[in-house]
N, C-alpha and C positions, 0 to 999 in steps of 0.2 A: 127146101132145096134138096136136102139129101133124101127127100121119098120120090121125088121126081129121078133123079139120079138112078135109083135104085130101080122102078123101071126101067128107063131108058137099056139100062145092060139088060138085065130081063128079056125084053122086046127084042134085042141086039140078037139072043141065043135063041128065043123060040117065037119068029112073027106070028103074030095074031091078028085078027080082025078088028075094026075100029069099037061095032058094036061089043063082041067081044072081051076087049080092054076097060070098055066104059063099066062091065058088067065086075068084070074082076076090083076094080078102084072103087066100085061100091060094097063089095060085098067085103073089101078088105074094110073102109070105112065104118061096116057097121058092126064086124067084130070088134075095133078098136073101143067102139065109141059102148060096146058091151062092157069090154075087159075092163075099160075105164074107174066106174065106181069101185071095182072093186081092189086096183091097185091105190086108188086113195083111201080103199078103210084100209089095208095092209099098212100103209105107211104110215097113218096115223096110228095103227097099235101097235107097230115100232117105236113110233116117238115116246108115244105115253111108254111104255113098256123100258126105254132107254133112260128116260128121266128119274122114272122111280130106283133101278138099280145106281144111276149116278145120285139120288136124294141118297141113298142111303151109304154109302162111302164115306160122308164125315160131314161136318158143319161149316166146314168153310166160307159159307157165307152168311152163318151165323142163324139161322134157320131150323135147325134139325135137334134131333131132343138127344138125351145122354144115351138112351141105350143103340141108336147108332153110331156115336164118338167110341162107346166101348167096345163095339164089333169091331171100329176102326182101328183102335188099341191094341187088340191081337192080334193084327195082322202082321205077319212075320215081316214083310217087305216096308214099314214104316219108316218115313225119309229122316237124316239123322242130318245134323250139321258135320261138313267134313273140313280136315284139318286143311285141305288145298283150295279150298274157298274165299277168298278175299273179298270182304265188303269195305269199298273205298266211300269215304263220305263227300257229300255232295255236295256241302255246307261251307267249305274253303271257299272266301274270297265275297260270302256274303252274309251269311252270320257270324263271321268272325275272320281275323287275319287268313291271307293264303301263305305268305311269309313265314316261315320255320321262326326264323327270329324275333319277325315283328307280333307273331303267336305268343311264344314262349315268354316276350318283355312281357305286352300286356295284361295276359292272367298273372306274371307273378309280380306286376305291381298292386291287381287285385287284392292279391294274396295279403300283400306288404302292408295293405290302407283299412284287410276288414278287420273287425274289432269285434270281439266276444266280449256275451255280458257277463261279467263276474260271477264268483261264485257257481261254476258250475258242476254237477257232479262229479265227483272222483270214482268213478266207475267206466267200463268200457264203452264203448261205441258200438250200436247195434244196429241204428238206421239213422235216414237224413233223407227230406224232403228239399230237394233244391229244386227252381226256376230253371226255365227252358226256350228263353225266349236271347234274339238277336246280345252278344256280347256286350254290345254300345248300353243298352236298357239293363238287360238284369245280372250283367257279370259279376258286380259289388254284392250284388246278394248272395249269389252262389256261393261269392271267396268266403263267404263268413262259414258253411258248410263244409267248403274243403280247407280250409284251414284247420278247422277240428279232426276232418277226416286224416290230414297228414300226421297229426299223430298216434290213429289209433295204427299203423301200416298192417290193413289186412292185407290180407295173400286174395281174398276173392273177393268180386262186387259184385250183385245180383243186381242188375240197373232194370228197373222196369217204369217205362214210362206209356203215356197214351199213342194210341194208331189217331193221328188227323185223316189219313187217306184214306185208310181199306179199313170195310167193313167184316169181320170174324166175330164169332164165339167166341173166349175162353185166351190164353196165351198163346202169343207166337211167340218161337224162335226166330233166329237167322240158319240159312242155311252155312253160312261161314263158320271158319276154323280164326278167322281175324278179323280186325275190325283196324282198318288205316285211317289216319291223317297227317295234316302236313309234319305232326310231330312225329311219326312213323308210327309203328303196328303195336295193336294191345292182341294176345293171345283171348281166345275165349276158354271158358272149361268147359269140354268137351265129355268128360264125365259124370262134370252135374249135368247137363243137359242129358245128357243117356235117361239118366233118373226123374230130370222132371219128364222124360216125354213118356212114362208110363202112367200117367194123370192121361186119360182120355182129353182134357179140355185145354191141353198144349198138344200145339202141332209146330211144325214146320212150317211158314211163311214168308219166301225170300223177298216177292214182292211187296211187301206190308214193309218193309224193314228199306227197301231200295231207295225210296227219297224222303222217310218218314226223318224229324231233326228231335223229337223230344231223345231217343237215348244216344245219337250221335254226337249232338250239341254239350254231353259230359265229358268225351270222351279226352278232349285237351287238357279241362283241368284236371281231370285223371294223372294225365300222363306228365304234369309239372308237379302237383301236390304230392304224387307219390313215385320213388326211387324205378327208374326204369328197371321192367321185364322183374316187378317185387311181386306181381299180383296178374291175378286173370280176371274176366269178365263173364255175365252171364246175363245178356241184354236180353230183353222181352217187352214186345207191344200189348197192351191190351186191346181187347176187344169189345164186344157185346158182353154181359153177364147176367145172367139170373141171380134170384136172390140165392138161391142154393150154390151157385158155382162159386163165389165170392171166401165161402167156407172153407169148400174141397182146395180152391187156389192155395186160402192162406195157409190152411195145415201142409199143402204139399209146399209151400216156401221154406215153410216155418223149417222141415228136417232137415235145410241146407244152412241153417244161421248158427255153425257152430262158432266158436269164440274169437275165428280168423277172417270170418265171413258179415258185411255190413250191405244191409239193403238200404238202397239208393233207389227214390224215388223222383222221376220227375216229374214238375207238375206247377203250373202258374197257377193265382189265385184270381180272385173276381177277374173280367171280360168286362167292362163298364163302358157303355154308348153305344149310340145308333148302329155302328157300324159291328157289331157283335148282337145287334140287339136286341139291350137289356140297359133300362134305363130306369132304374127303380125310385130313382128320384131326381129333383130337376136339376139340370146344368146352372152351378151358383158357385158362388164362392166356398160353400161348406162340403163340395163334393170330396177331396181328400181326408176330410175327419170323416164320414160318412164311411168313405169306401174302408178305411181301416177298420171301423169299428164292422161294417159287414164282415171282413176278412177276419177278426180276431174271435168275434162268434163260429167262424167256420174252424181257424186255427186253435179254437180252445179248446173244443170240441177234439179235434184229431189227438191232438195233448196228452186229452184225457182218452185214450183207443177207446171210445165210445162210437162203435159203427153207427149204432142206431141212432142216436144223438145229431152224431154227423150226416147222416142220409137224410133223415127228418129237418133239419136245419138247413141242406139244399132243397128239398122239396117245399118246404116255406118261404123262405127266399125269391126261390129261383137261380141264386147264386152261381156260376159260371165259371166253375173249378174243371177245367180241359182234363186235369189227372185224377179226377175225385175217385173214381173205381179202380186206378192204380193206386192212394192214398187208403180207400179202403182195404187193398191184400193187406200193405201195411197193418194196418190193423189188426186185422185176424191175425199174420205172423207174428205178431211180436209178443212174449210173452206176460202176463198178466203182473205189476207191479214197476214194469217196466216205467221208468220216467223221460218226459218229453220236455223237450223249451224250447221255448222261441231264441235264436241267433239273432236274427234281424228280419225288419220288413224294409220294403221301399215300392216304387209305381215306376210306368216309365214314364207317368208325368214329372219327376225327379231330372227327367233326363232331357225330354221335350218341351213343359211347362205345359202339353194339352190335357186338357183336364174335360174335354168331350169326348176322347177316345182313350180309354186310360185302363190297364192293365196292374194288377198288384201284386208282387211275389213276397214268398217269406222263405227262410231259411228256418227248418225245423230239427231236432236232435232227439233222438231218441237213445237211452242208457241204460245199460243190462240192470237186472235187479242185484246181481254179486260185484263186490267193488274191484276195480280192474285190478290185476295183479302186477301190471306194468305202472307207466309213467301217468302221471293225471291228464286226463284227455286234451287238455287243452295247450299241450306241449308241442310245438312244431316239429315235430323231427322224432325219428329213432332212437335212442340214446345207446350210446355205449356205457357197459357195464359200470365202467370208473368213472363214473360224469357225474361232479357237484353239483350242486342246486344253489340259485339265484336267491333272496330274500323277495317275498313278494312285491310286484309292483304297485303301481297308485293305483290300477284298476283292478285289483285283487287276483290275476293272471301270474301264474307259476311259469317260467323261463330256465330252461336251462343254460347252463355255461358249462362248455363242453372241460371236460380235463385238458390239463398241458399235455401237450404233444412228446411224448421223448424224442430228444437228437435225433433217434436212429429214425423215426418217422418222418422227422424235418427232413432227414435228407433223402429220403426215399421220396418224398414229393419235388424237391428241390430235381432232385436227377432226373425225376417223373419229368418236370416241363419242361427240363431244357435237352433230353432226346425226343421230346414230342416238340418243342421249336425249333430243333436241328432237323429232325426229319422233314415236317411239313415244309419249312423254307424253300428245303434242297429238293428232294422231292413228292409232294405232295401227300404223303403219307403221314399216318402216326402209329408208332411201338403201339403195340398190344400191352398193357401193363397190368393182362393176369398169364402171362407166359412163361413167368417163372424169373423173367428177369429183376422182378421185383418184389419186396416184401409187401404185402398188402395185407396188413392188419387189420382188427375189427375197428381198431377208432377210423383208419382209413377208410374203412367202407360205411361208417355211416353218416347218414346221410349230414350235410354242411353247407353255408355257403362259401362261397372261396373269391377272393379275387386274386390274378395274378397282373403284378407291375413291372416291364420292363422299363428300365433305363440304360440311356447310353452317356457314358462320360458322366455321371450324375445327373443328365437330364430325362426330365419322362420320356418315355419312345411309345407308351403303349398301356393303358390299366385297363381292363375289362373283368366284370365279373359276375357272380347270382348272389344278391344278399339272400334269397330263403333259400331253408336246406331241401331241396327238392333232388339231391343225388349223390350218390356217397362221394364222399371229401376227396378222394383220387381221381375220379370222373369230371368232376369241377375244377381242379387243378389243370388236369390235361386239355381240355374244351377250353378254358380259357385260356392255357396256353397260347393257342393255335387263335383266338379270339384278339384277343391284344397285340399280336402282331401283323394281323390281316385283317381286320374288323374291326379298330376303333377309327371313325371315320374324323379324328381330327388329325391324323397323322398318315401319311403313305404307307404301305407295306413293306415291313422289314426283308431286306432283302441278302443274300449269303452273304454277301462280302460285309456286312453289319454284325453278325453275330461275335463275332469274338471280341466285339466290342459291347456288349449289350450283358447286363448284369438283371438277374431276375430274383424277384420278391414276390413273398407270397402272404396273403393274410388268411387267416382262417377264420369264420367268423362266426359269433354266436346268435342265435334266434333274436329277430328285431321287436322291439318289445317299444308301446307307445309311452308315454309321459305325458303329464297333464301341462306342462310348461315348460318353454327353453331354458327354464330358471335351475331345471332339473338334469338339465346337460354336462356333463364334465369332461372339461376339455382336456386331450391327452390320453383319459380312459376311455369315452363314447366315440362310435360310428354315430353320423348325424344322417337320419333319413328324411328329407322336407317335404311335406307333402302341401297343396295349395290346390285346390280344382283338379284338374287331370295335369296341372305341370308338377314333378316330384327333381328332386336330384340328391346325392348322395356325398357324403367324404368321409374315407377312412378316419380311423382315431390320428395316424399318424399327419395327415395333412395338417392339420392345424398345428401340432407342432413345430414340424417342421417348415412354414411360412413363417412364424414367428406370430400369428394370431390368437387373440384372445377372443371370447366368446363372444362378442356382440360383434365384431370384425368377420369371423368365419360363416356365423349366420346370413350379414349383406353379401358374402361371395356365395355362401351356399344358392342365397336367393336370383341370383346374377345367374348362377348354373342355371339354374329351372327354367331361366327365361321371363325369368320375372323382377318385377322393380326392387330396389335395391333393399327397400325398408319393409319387406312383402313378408318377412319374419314376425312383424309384429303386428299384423293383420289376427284378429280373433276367430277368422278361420283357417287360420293357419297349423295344421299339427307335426309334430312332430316323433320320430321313432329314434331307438338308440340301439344301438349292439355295441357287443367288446369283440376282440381279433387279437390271437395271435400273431406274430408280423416276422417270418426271420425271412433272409435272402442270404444268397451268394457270397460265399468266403465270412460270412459272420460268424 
C-alpha cells in the first residue's frame, strides 16, 4: 500500500502516460529485485558479525571460555551490587510463614527440638551444609545447623547455594545491597563482593537470584539464630563449572574465610523417584535404609573434603545432590585438616510418609583446624564475659548459665518495659533504649531469652516471651513488653486506664538444654519445655511453685497446654527441655 501511495503523489506533481508509468513500475521493480540479494548478505554479515562481538563480552550463558570472562574482568564499567537495591523474597507465604510472628515461633521452636550429637569439637565454626527445601520438610534439619551457627556469632556469611532457574558459568551475585523478608532486611557485604568480582567467573546476575529459593530459603533462620543487624551476607548462585573453575572458585572463597566469616552451603541430598527421575532401586519397604546409606557414602565423602571421591561417587551413583558443585567450592575452601560431622539427617518422607517421591537432607559442620578461642561451639548464644558454666548434660552438650544480673541491670530492664508499655499503650510508640536514656550494658546486650509477665491485682493480664537467645537481653524485654500486652491472644489488650494497675515481671532465661527424662526435672529450679509431635508448651521455673504443684501435677497441666491428653507426658515419645531464669519484678 505505501508504494502505490507513493506514486499516486508522484503522478499527482508530474502526469505521465499510462505506457509510461507501466515502464517506470518496472524498471523500479527490477532494481529492487537487484539490490535484493545483496541487502540480505549485508544483513546477514551484520548478524554474524554482532553475535561474535556479543559471544565475546562474558559467559553468561555459560558457553564461552576464560580468556573472554577475563577480557570481561577488566572492563572498567563491571556492574557491582549497590547499596539501594533491595531483593525482596518470594518465598513468603509458601515455603514458609508470611506472618512476622507466626515466622519467627516456628523456626525458633525448630531451634528449641534440634538436638546435636555429642562430643563435638571444641574449635570454631567454619562452614555448614544445610537443606533448602519447603520449612514443613526439612526445617528440623536445618535448626540442628543453625543452632550451632548461633553460637559461633559471625559478623559475615558467604551463603552459596545452586541456580534451579538460570543457566551461567561460574558465580553469581545479586545486584542488591539487601536482601528482605517478612523478618525485615539482612545487609549484604558490599566489599567482599568488590573482591570476589575480580575472579573473572563471578558476575553480576539479578535475574539468576529473582525467584531462585536455595539462598533465600536461609535467610529467616539467619535472622532468628543470629542477634539482629550482628552480621552481613554474601549470597551467590552457582552455575555451570569446569573442572578447573571449581579450583579458581574455591581459593577465591577460601581469602574471605577469616575467623568471623562461616560458609554456608545450601544444598538437599539424594532426589529419589520417578518424579525427579532417579530410581536406582525398587519402590519397597527398604527404600529409607537404602536412601541413607546412598546419602552417607555422598555425606562421608564431603566429611572427608575429598572432591574427587565425592565427584566420582556421584558419577557412580547417579546420585541427585541439587548443591553438589556448590558442596564442592566447600571443599576446595576449606582448609586442609579441617574437620566435618554430620548434625543430623532426615527425608521428607519423615514428614509425608511417601516413600516414591522422597527427598533426603543432612545437616553438615565443618571446624577450623585451631581450637576456638571463644565458647565451645555448641553453645547457644554470645556470652558475656562474666558468665559461669553449667556441669555437663546427659547428652554431653556444654550450656551456659548466664551471671546474676546486678540491681542496677534489673532495673534498667524493669524501667525498660514499663516506658516501652506506657508508650505503646498510650501512643503507639516505643522509647529508643540506646538513646542514652538508659544504661545498656554488655550482659544486656547479649544475646537471651526473656519473657515478660504482666499482672494486674496479682492476676496474670499478660506472659509472652522467646525461650532461645536469638537477641540481646534488652531487645527481648522490650518486644515482649509490647507483646504481652497486645499479643497474648488469651487475654484483650491492655488498655491506659489498666496500667497503673498492672505490675510487670521479668525472667531472664538461660539456654534450653534437653534431658533424657522428666525424672531429671527440678521443680522450682527448671523451666519445663514439652515437646510431643509438632504440639510443644512451656512453664516458667516459677509456675509451678507458685500453683502449689508438684512434678507429676505440672507435667498433666504442661500437657493440657500443648493441647494434648492429660497423661501425654508419659508417652515415650515424649521430650523434654529445661532452663533456669532469673525472675525479679516491680517493687521487689
Amino acid at each position: 500500500m505505501r508504494r502505490s501511495s507513493s506514486i499516486s503523489v508522484c503522478e499527482r506533481k508530474t502526469p505521465v502516460g499510462v505506457g509510461e508509468r507501466l515502464g517506470h513500475l518496472a524498471s523500479m521493480r527490477s532494481s529492487r529485485c537487484r539490490a535484493l540479494p545483496l541487502f540480505l548478505l549485508l544483513c546477514l554479515l551484520s548478524w554474524l558479525f554482532g553475535c561474535r562481538c556479543q559471544a565475546s563480552q562474558g559467559p553468561e550463558q555459560g558457553a564461552h571460555s576464560h580468556e573472554s570472562r577475563s577480557d570481561e574482568a577488566r572492563h572498567p564499567m563491571r556492574e557491582e551490587p549497590r547499596p539501594e537495591h533491595v531483593h525482596k523474597t518470594t518465598l513468603a507465604g509458601t515455603w514458609y510463614p508470611d506472618r512476622p510472628e507466626e515466622l519467627r515461633s516456628l523456626i525458633g521452636r525448630y531451634l528449641a527440638e534440634a538436638s546435636l550429637p555429642e562430643a563435638l569439637p571444641k574449635r570454631s565454626l567454619a562452614g555448614l551444609v544445610v537443606p533448602h527445601a519447603g520449612y514443613i520438610y526439612s526445617g528440623p534439619v536445618a535448626a540442628c545447623g543453625y543452632r550451632l551457627l548461633a553460637s559461633a556469632s559471625p559478623r559475615r556469611v558467604v551463603l552459596v547455594g545452586p541456580s534451579h532457574r538460570s543457566a551461567f558459568r561460574g558465580l553469581a551475585l545479586s545486584d542488591a545491597g539487601v536482601f528482605e523478608t517478612p523478618l525485615g532486611q539482612v545487609r549484604v557485604d558490599l566489599e567482599a563482593c568488590r573482591r570476589l568480582l575480580a575472579c573473572p567467573l563471578i558476575n553480576v546476575d539479578r535475574q539468576a537470584h529473582r525467584f531462585e529459593h536455595s539462598v533465600d530459603i536461609q535467610l529467616p533462620f539467619l535472622q532468628v539464630a543470629l542477634p539482629r543487624d550482628s552480621f552481613q551476607i554474601v549470597p551467590m548462585l552457582v552455575g555451570n563449572l569446569r573442572e578447573e573453575d571449581s579450583t579458581v572458585l574455591g581459593r577465591t572463597l577460601a581469602d574471605l574465610l577469616d575467623d568471623a566469616t562461616i560458609l554456608l552451603i545450601s544444598s538437599d541430598f539424594t532426589h529419589y523417584g520417578p518424579r525427579y527421575g532417579y530410581v536406582p532401586f525398587p519402590s519397597d519397604g527398604s527404600i529409607a535404609e537404602r536412601l541413607r546409606r546412598l546419602d552417607e557414602g555422598a555425606w562421608s565423602r564431603v566429611l572427608a573434603l575429598d572432591r574427587n571421591s565425592f565427584d566420582s561417587y556421584r558419577r557412580e551413583t547417579g546420585a541427585t545432590i541439587c548443591g553438589a558443585l556448590a558442596i564442592g567450592l566447600l571443599i576446595e575452601a576449606l582448609p586442609k585438616g579441617t574437620e566435618g560431622r554430620l548434625l543430623c539427617y532426615g527425608t521428607s518422607a519423615d514428614v509425608t510418609g511417601d516413600f516414591e517421591n522422597v527427598v533426603g537432607y543432612a545437616a553438615l559442620a565443618f571446624f577450623r583446624t585451631s581450637p576456638a578461642s571463644a565458647e565451645a561451639p555448641n553453645l547457644p548464644g554470645k556470652e558475656p564475659k562474666s558468665m559461669k558454666k553449667e556441669p555437663p548434660s546427659s547428652s554431653g552438650e556444654k550450656f551456659a548459665i548466664e551471671s546474676v544480673l546486678t540491681p542496677s541491670e534489673k532495673q534498667t530492664l524493669l524501667r525498660l518495659a514499663r516506658d516501652t508499655l506506657e508508650s505503646y499503650v498510650r501512643r503507639g510508640r516505643m522509647p529508643d533504649p540506646l538513646g542514652g536514656a538508659y544504661e545498656i550494658t554488655e550482659n544486656l546486650r547479649a544475646p537471651r531469652g526473656a519473657f515478660v509477665t504482666l499482672k494486674k491485682h496479682g492476676v496474670l493480664r499478660g506472659c509472652i516471651g522467646y525461650i532461645l537467645p536469638h537477641e540481646p537481653l534488652y531487645l527481648a524485654v522490650q518486644e515482649n513488653a509490647v507483646n504481652a500486652a497486645c499479643k497474648d491472644s488469651r487475654f484483650p489488650k491492655v488498655k491506659p486506664e489498666e496500667l497503673k494497675d498492672i505490675e510487670i515481671e521479668i525472667s531472664a532465661l538461660s539456654p534450653p538444654r534437653p534431658v533424657e527424662s522428666y525424672e531429671d526435672i527440678q521443680i522450682g529450679t527448671h523451666g519445663i519445655l514439652l515437646r510431643k509431635g509438632r504440639a510443644q508448651a512451656v512453664f516458667l521455673p516459677q509456675v509451678a511453685p507458685e500453683q502449689g504443684w508438684g512434678l507429676q501435677e505440672t507435667l498433666r497441666q504442661l500437657s493440657l497446654k500443648a493441647g494434648l491428653p492429660r497423661d501425654a507426658w508419659k508417652d515415650p515419645d515424649t521430650r523434654f527441655s529445661v532452663f533456669t531464669a532469673e525472675v525479679f519484678e516491680e517493687h521487689s
